[in-house]
N, C-alpha and C positions, 0 to 999 in steps of 0.2 A: 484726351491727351494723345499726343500725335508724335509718335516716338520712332526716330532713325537711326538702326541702330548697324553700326559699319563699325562691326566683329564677327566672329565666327558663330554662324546657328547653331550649329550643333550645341557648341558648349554654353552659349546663354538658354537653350532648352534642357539639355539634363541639367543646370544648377540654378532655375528659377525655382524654387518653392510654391508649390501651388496655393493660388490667391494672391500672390505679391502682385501681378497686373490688375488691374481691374477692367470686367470682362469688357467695359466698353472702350476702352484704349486701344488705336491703333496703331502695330509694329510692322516698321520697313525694314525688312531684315536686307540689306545691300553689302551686306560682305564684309572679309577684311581686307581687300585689296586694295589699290589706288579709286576710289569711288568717282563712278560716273556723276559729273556735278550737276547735271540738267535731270540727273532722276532724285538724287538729292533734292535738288529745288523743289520738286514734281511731289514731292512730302508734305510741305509747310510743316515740317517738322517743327514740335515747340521742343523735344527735349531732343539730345543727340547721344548716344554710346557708343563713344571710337575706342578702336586698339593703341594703348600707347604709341605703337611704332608709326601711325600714321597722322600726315601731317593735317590740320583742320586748320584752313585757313581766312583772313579776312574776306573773300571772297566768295567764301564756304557762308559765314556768317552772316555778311551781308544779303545776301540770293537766299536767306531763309527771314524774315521778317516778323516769324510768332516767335521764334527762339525766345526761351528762355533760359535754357541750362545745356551747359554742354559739360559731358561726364567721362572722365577717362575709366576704362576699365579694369587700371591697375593704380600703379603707383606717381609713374611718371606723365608728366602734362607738357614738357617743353616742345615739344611740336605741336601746341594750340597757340593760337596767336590770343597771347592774354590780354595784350593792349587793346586788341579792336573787341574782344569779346566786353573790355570793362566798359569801355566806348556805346558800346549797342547796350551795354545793361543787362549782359547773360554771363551767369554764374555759370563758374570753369569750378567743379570738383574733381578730387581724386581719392583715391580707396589705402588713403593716409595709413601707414603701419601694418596694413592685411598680410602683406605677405612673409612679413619678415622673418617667423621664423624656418619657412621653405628658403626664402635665398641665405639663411645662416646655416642652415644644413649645407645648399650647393657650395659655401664659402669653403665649409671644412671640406667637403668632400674634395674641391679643387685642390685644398691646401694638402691632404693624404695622396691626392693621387699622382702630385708631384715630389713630396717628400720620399712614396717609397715607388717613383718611377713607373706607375701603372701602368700606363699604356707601351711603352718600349718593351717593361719584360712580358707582358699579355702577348706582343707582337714574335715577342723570341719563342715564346710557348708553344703559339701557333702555330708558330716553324721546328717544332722539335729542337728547338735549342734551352730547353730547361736547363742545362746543368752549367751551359755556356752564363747564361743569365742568372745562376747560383752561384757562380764562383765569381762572376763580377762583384756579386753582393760581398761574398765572403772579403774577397780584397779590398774593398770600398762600403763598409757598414753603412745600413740605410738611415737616415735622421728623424727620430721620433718627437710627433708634437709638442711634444711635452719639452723637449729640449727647447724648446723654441721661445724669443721673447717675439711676440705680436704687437704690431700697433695697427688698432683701428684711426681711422682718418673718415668723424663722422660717425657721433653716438647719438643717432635718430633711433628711431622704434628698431634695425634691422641691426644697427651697430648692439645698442642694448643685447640682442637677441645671441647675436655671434658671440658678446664677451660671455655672458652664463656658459656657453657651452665651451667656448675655450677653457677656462677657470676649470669649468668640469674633467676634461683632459689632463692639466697642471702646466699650463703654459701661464707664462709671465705676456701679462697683456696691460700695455700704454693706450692710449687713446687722446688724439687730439679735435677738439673742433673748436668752435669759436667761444664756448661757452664754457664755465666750469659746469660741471652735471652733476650735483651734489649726492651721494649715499652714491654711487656707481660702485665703489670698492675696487678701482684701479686710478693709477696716477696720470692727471693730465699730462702732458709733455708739448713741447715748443715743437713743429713741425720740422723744424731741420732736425731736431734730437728723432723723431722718429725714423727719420730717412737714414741717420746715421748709426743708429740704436739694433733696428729691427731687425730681425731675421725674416721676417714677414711682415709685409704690408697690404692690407685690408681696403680696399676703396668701398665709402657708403655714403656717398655728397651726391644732392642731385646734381643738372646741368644747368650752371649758370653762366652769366659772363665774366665769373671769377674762377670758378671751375674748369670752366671748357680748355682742354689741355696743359688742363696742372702738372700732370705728369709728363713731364719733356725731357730734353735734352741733359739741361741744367741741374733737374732731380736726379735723374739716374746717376750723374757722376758725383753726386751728394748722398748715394745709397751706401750702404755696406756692401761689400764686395761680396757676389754670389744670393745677393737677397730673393725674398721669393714676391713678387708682387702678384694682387687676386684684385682681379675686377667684377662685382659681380652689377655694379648699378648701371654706368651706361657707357660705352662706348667712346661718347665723345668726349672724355675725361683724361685720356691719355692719347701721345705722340703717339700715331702705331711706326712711321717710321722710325723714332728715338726707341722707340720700344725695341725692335728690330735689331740696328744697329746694338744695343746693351744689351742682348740675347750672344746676339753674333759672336761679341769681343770677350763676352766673359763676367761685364761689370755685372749684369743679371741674369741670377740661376735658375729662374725661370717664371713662367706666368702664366695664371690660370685666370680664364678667360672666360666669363657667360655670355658676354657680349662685345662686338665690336661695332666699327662705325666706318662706315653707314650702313642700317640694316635696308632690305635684306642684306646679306654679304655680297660684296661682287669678288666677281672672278680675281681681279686684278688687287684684291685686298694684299699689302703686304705680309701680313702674319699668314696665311694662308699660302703664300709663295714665297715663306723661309726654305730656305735649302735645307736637304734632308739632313745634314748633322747636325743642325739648330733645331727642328721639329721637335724632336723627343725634348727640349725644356718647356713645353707647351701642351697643356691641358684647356681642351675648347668643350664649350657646350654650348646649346643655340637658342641661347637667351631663353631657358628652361627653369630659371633656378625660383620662380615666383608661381609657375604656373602647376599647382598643386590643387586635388582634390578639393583639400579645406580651403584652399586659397580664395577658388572661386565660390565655393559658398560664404565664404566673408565678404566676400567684396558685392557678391550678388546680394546680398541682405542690405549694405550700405547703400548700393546703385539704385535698387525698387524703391528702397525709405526715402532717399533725395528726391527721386521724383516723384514721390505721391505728395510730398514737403510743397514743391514747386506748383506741382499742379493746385495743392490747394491753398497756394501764395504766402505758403509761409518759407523760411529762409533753408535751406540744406546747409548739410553740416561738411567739412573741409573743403572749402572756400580757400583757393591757389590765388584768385585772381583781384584780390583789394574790394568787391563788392562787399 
């Protein structure tokens, strides 16, 4: 088996398990960066392992001809072109629910670091202004979890993950997606009730063409005033200008962010070029909140199993792509 795999070596070497390859399989290690597609080609690769954030496309697919499966390394798949992969007959997997309880940890950790202002008064600190940044506090009490009602938007494996541990806190926590989720032990709610309900809003929907840019304009003037919205799934799920704009005026008290869009980040991203008194409502991290220790030995144990599956013609399991 003949496997290209455009992620990072390092980390598919320290988190393979010795024996998951089989010693006669050959691996193209070609990066995670925008991949050269004539060395691609230069593979005949039958199986492929991309970094979600890059894009694998029909022409990717096509210029490899043994393809059999092409493998995301995480969770997200929507930069594989699933139409021409079902087209050609190569299974598009992904590493369905592996990370979720690492980005429900990043969830809360975003949702504390804007409730007690982390990063602004770490900045005061740093400048010898502790007392300046104590007695803000004292005049304006900082808002504990717990006070707080949540809605999750999107009780997949990571939503599941985040409500246990909010519950664990004693936050009152909604959740809406398209399904009742029976035994969850919080109440469904209609999606404008959460926008107008929460005190916090939770994003865990992948990207679809019902998704991409839910979060707009229209939403935010439909929130609670001062809400806190957490994005930890993807990027292209919310306005970043609307975002912006409801930072700026007030209508939202802040957002904590793991990822934006388009990754990389460019210079010219808006949330990145808030002026410094809208800054401090914003808590960033760089699309870190999945990439955990255990993460990748879960998702490495799924990755190796699908393709000894494939190689030995039988079917792999989380199937994205209607094969």
């Amino acid at each position: 088996m003949r496997v290209a795999l455009l992620v990072n070596k390092d980390n598919v070497e320290k988190y393979t398990s010795p024996g998951a390859v089989p010693a006669d399989w050959e691996l193209f290690h070609l990066g995670n960066d925008s991949p050269d597609v004539e060395k691609l080609f230069a593979t005949n690769a039958e199986a492929v392992l991309v970094d979600p954030i890059l894009p694998f496309t029909a022409e990717m697919i096509a210029g490899l001809p043994e393809l059999k499966l092409i493998h995301s390394q995480g969770v997200a798949y929507n930069l594989i072109d699933l139409a021409a992969a079902q087209k050609a007959g190569v299974y598009v997997c992904n590493c369905a629910g592996v990370n979720a309880p690492a980005v429900a940890e990043q969830a809360i950790l975003l949702m504390l670091a804007l409730l007690r202002r982390f990063c602004a008064y770490e900045k005061m600190v740093y400048a010898a202004r502790q007392i300046e940044a104590k007695n803000e506090c004292f005049k304006n009490g900082l808002t504990e979890l717990a006070a707080c009602h949540v809605g999750i938007i999107g009780l997949g494996a990571t939503g599941r993950e985040l409500a246990k541990r909010l519950q664990a806190f004693g936050c009152k926590v909604s959740y809406y997606s398209r399904r009742e989720v029976p035994g969850c032990g919080m109440p469904r709610i209609p999606l404008d009730e959460i926008y107008r309900q929460c005190d916090i809003i939770s994003l865990h929907v992948p990207v679809t063409a019902e998704t991409k840019g839910m979060i707009n304009e229209a939403v935010f003037d439909k929130m609670k005033r001062g809400a806190i919205l957490i994005n930890t799934a993807r990027g292209e799920l919310v306005d970043q200008e609307a975002l912006c704009r409801a930072l700026a005026d007030g209508r939202l008290g802040g957002a904590g962010l793991d990822t934006l869009a388009p990754e990389p980040v460019q210079p010219d991203n808006p949330v990145i070029n808030l002026p410094e008194e809208v800054r401090h409502k914003v808590a960033l991290s760089p699309h870190i909140a999945g990439i955990t220790a255990d993460s990748f030995r879960r998702s490495s144990a799924i990755i190796w199993e699908n393709m000894r599956k494939v190689s030995a013609g039988q079917r792999p399991s989380n199937i994205v792509n209607g094969l």
